[in-house]
C-alpha positions as CSV (number, residue, x, y, z in Angstrom):
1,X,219.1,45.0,85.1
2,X,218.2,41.2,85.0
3,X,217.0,40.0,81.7
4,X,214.8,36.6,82.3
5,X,216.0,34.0,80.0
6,X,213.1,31.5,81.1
7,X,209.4,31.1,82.8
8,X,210.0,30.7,86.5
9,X,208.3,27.8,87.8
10,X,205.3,28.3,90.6
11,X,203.8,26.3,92.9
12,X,200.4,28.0,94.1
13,X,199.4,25.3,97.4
14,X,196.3,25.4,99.7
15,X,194.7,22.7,101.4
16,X,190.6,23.9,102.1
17,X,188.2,21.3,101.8
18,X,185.5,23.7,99.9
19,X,185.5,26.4,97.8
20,X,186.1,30.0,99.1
21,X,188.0,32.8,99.0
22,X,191.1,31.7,99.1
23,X,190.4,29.2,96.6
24,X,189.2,32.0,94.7
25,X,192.3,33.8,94.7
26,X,194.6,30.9,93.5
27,X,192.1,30.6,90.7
28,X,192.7,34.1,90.0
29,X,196.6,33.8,90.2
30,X,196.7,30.7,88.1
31,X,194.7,31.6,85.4
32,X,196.1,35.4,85.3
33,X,199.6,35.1,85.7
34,X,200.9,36.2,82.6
35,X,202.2,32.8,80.9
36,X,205.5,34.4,78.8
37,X,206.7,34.8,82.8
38,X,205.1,32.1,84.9
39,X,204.8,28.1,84.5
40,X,201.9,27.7,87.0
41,X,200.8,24.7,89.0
42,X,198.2,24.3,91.8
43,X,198.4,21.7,94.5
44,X,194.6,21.1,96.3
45,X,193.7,19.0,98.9
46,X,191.7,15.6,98.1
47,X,188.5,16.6,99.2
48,X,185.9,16.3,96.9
49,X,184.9,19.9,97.7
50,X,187.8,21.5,95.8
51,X,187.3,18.9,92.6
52,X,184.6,21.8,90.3
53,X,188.3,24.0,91.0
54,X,190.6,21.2,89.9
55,X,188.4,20.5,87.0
56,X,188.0,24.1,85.8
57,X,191.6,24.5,86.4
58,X,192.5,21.9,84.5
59,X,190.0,22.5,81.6
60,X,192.2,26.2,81.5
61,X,194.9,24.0,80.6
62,X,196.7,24.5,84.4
63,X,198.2,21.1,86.1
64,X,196.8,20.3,88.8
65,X,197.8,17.8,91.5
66,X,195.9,16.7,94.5
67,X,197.9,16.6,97.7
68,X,196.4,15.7,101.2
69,X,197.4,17.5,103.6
70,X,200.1,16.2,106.7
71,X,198.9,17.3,109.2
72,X,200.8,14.8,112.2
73,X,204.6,14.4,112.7
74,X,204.5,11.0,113.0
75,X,202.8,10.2,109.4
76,X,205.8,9.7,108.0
77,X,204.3,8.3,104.7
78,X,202.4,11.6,104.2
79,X,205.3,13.2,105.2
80,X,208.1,11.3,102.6
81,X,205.5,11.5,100.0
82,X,205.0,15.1,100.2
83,X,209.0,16.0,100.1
84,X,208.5,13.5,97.2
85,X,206.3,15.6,95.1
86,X,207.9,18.9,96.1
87,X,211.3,17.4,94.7
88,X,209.6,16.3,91.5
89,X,208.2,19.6,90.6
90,X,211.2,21.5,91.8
91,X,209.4,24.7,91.5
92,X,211.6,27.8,91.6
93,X,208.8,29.5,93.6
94,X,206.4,27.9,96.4
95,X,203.7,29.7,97.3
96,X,201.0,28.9,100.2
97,X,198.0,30.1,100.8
98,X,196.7,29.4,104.3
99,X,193.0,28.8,104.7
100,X,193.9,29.0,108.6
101,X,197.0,30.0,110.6
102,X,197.5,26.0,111.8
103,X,197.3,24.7,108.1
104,X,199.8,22.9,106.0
105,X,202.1,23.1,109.2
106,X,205.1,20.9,107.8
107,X,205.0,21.7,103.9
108,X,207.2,24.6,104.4
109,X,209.8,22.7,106.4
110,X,209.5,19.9,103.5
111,X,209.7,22.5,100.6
112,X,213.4,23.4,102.8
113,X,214.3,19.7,102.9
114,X,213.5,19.4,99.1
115,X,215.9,22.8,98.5
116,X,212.6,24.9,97.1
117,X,214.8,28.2,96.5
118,X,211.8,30.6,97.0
119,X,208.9,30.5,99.4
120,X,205.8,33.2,99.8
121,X,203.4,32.7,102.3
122,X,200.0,34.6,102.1
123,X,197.6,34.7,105.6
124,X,194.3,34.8,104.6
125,X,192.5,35.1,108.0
126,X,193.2,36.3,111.4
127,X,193.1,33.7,114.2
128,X,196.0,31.8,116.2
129,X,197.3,28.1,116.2
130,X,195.7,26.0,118.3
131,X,199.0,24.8,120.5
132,X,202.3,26.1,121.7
133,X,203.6,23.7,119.2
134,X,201.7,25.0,116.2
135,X,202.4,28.1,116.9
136,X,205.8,27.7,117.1
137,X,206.3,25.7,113.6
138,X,204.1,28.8,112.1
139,X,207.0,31.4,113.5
140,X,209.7,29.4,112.0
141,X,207.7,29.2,108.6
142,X,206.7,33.1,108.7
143,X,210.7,33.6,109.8
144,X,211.5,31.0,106.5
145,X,209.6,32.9,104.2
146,X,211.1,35.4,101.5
147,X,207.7,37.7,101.6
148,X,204.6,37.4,104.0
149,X,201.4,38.7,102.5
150,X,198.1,39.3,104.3
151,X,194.9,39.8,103.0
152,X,194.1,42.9,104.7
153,X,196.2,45.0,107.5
154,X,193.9,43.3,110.8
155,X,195.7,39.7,109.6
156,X,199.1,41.4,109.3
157,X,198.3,42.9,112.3
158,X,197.5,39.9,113.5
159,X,201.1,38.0,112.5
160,X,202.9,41.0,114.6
161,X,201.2,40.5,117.6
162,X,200.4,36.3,117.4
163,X,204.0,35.9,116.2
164,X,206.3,38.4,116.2
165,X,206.9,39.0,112.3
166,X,208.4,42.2,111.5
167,X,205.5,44.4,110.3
168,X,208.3,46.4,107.8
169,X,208.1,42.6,106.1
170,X,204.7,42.1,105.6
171,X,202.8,43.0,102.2
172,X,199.0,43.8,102.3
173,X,197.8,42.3,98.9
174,X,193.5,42.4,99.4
175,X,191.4,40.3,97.3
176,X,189.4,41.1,94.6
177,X,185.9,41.6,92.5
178,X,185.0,40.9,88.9
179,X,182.7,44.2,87.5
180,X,179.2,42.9,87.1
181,X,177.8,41.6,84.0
182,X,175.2,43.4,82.5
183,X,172.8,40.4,81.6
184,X,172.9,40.5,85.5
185,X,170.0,42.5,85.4
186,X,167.0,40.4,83.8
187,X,168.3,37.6,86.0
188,X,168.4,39.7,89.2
189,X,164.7,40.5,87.9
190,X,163.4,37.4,88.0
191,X,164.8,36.4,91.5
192,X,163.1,39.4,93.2
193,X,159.9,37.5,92.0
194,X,160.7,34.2,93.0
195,X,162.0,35.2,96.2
196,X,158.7,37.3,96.6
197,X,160.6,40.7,97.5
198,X,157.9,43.5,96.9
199,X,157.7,47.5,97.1
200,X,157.2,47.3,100.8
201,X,158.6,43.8,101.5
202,X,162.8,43.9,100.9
203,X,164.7,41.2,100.2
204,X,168.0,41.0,102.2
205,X,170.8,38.7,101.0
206,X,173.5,36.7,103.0
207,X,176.2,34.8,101.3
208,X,178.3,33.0,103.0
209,X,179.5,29.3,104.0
210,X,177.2,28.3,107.1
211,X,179.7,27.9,109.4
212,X,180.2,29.5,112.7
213,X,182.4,32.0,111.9
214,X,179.9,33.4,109.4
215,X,177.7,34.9,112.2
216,X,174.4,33.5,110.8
217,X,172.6,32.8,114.6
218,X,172.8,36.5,114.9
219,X,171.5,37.1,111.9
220,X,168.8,34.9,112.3
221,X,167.8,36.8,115.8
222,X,168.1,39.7,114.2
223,X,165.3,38.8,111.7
224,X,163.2,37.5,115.0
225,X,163.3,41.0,116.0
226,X,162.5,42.8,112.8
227,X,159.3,40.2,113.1
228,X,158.2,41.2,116.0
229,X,158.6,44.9,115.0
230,X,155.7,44.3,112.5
231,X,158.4,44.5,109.8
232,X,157.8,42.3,106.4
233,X,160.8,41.0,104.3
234,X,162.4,38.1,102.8
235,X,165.8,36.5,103.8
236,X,167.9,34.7,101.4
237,X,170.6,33.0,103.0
238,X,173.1,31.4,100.2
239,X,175.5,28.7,100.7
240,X,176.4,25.6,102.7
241,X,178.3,24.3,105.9
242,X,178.0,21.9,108.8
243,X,175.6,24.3,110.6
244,X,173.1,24.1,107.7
245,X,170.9,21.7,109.9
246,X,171.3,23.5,113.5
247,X,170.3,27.1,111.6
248,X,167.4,25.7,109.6
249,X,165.9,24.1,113.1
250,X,166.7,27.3,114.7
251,X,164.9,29.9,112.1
252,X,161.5,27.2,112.7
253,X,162.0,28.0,116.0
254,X,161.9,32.1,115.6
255,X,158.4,31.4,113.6
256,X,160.6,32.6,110.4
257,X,159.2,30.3,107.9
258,X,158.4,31.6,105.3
259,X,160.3,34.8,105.4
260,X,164.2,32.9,105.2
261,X,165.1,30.7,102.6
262,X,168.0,28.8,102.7
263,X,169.1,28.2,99.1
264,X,172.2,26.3,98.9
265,X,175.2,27.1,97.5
266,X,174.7,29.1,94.6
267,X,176.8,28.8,91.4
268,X,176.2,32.4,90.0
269,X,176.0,34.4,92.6
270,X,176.2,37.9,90.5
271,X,172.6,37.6,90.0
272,X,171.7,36.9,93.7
273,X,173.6,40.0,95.1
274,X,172.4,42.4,92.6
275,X,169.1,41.8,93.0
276,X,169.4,42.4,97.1
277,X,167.6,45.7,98.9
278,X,170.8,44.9,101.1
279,X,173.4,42.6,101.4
280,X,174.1,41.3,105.5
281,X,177.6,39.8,106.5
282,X,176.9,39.0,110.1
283,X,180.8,37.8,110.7
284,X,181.9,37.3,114.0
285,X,185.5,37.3,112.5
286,X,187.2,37.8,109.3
287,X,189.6,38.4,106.8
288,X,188.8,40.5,103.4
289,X,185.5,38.2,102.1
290,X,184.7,38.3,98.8
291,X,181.0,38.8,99.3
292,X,182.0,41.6,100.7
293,X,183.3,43.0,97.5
294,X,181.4,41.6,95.1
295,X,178.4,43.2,96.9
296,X,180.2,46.6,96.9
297,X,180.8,46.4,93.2
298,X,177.0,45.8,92.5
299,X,176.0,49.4,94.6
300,X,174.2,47.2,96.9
301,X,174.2,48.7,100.5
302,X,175.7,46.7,103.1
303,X,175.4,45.8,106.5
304,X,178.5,44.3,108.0
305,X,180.2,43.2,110.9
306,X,182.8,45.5,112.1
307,X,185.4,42.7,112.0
308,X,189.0,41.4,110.2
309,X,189.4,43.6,107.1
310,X,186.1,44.9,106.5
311,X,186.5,48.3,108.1
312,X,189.5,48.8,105.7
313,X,187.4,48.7,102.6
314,X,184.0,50.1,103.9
315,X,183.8,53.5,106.2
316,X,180.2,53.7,108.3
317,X,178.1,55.6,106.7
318,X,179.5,56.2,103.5
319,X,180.1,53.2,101.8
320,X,178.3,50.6,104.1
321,X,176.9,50.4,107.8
322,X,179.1,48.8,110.3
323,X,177.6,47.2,113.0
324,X,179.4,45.7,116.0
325,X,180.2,42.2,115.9
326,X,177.4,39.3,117.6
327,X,174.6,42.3,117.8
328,X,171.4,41.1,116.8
329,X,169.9,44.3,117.2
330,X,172.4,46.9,115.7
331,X,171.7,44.4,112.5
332,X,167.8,45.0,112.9
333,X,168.2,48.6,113.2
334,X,170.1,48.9,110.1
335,X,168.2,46.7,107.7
336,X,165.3,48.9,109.2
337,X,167.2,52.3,108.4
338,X,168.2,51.4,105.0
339,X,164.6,50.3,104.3
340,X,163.0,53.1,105.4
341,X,165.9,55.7,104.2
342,X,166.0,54.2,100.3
343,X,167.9,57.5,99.9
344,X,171.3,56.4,102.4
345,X,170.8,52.8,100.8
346,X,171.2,54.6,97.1
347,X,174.4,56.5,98.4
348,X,175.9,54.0,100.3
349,X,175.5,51.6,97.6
350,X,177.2,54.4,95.6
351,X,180.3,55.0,97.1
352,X,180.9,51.1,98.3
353,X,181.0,50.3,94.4
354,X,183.8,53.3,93.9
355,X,185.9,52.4,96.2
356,X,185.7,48.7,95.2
357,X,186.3,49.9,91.3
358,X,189.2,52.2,92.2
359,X,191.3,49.5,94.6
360,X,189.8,45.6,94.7
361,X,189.6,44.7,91.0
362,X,191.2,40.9,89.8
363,X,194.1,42.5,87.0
364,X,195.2,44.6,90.7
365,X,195.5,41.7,93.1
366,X,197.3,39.7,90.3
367,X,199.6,42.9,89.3
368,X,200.2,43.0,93.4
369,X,201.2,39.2,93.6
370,X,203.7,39.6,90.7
371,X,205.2,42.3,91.8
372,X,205.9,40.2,95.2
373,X,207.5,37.7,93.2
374,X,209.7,39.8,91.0
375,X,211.1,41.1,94.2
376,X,211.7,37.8,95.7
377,X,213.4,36.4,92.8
378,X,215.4,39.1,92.3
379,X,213.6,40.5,89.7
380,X,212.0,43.5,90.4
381,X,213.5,45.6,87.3
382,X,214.4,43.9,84.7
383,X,214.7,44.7,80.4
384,X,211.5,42.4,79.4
385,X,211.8,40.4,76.7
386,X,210.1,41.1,73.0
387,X,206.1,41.6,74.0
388,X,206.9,41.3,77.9
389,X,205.5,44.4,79.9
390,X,208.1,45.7,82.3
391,X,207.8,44.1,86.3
392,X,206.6,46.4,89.0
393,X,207.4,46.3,92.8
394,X,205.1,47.3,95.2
């Protein structure tokens, strides 16, 4: 038994450019990682996308610093400056969150340089490294690491077969859900009439950056199609991204004015999802999403991809529809089944929001991540302190 005489010192490090889901879950780490144990930092990259996190983080009392990411051999400023900073804070414990599998390629190496005793790494989504050379930095970093999490088993699948990690080493640790507020309701209320959803008109919710991988062409066929089926509804399509422009132009095109709105990114989103007749996640690849489960945990039904980690939460038919990925009309059939069946959309919408209660709650992922630690510092069982709960392993 190891009794902790002092807080071990984190580093929680990502370097996205907007705010997501793995943003999301540093959020959750820093501001849930029970303090008695853990003195937390967070490193974010400069861009202006990630300063509402830095702020918030920072009004919750958590330091923040803002590190750009190297992302070159040869800049050997960024390079000295970031084994700089990593010797400053001498954290006992690094650990990186990848938005994608060729980020913050040379922080590991540096944390070595700067002797960082302990590193974690956690994937967040599937995909490989875009050279022979990235990909062979990311298996010396995956070999480096003292634990390897993934967000869901298709990215740790993904890590065995893109880079030969050891699947006996790998941790699943899934994201997570916040249970709905009730004052949800009158707000979700009100929506439905602004976004003129009716008795016989749904109103089908997307939310999602408007990027590529989100799938949101195919969605916007598939709405074409339910169109031309005679079929009357309302799309509302939440967030932002660099194909915000291309997708608007394209759903003029369709003749889909009108019935898709494209709102923006949306601060509360609660409100949005729970006032849905369906929630659509069009993906054309994936980790664990968030929208995913914060959908789930409203009982809204769900039409989703069949892609990354979303299979490993929702079974077809039960607790969601699956539809294969880039199919424009296996999406229109659904949102057509669950709109004529209100029935299927009641007890999908059901079982989606058990499973999410039972497994993918915030206080879980958290419980998950500390266990990790404790084991990598040597402390899975210890005699806590006065007031200290005992650790767990996984």
């Amino acid at each position: 038994m190891r009794t902790p005489e002092e807080r071990v010192s984190v580093v929680l490090a990502e370097s996205g450019h907007a705010i997501g889901g793995t943003e999301r879950v540093v959020w959750e780490l820093a501001t849930r990682l029970p303090g008695h144990r853990f003195e937390v930092r967070v490193w974010l990259s400069e861009s202006p996308g990630v300063n509402d996190l830095a702020a918030a983080l920072e009004d919750k009392g958590v330091p923040v610093d803002r590190v750009p990411e190297v992302d070159s051999r040869w800049d050997w400023r960024g390079l000295l400056d970031t084994w700089r900073r990593l010797r400053r804070a001498r954290p006992r414990l690094l650990h990186v969150h990848h938005v994608w599998p060729a980020a913050d390629r040379y922080l590991t190496g540096l944390a070595e340089l700067a002797a960082i005793p302990h590193l974690v790494i956690t994937e967040h989504i599937e995909g490989r490294s875009h050279s022979p050379a990235q990909r062979a930095l990311k298996r010396r970093e995956l070999a480096r690491a003292d634990a390897v999490t993934a967000v869901c088993g298709a990215v740790a699948d993904s890590l065995v077969r893109d880079y030969g990690v050891d699947r006996a080493r790998l941790r699943v640790v899934g994201n997570g859900a916040d249970l709905p507020d009730a004052a949800e309701s009158e707000a979700a209320r009100l929506l439905r009439v602004e976004l003129g959803a009716g008795p016989q008109r749904p109103l089908w919710v997307c939310a999602a950056r408007l990027e590529e991988q989100k799938g949101h062409a195919v969605l916007l066929d598939a709405l074409a199609d339910l169109a031309r089926r005679g079929q009357d509804f309302r799309m509302a399509l939440a967030g932002e991204g660099a194909r915000r422009a291309a997708l608007e132009a394209r759903a003029a095109e369709l003749g889909l004015d009108g019935r898709v709105r494209f709102l923006g990114q949306v601060d509360e989103i609660g409100p949005l999802l729970a006032c849905a007749d369906a929630i659509v996640m069009p993906s054309l690849w994936e980790g664990l999403p968030l929208t995913l489960l914060e959908a789930l945990v409203r009982a809204r039904p769900l039409v989703a991809s069949a892609v990354g980690g979303i299979p490993e939460v929702v079974t077809h038919g039960e607790s969601g529809w699956l539809v294969p990925a880039g199919d424009p009309v296996a999406i229109a059939d659904a949102l057509e089944t669950l709109h004529r069946r209100p029935d299927l959309a009641l007890q999908l919408g059901r079982e989606g929001a058990r499973r999410v209660r039972e497994d993918y709650t915030w206080p879980r992922v958290v419980e998950r991540f500390e266990a990790v630690y404790d084991e990598v510092l040597g402390l899975a069982s210890f005699v806590p302190a006065s007031g200290a709960r005992r650790g767990r392993a996984t």
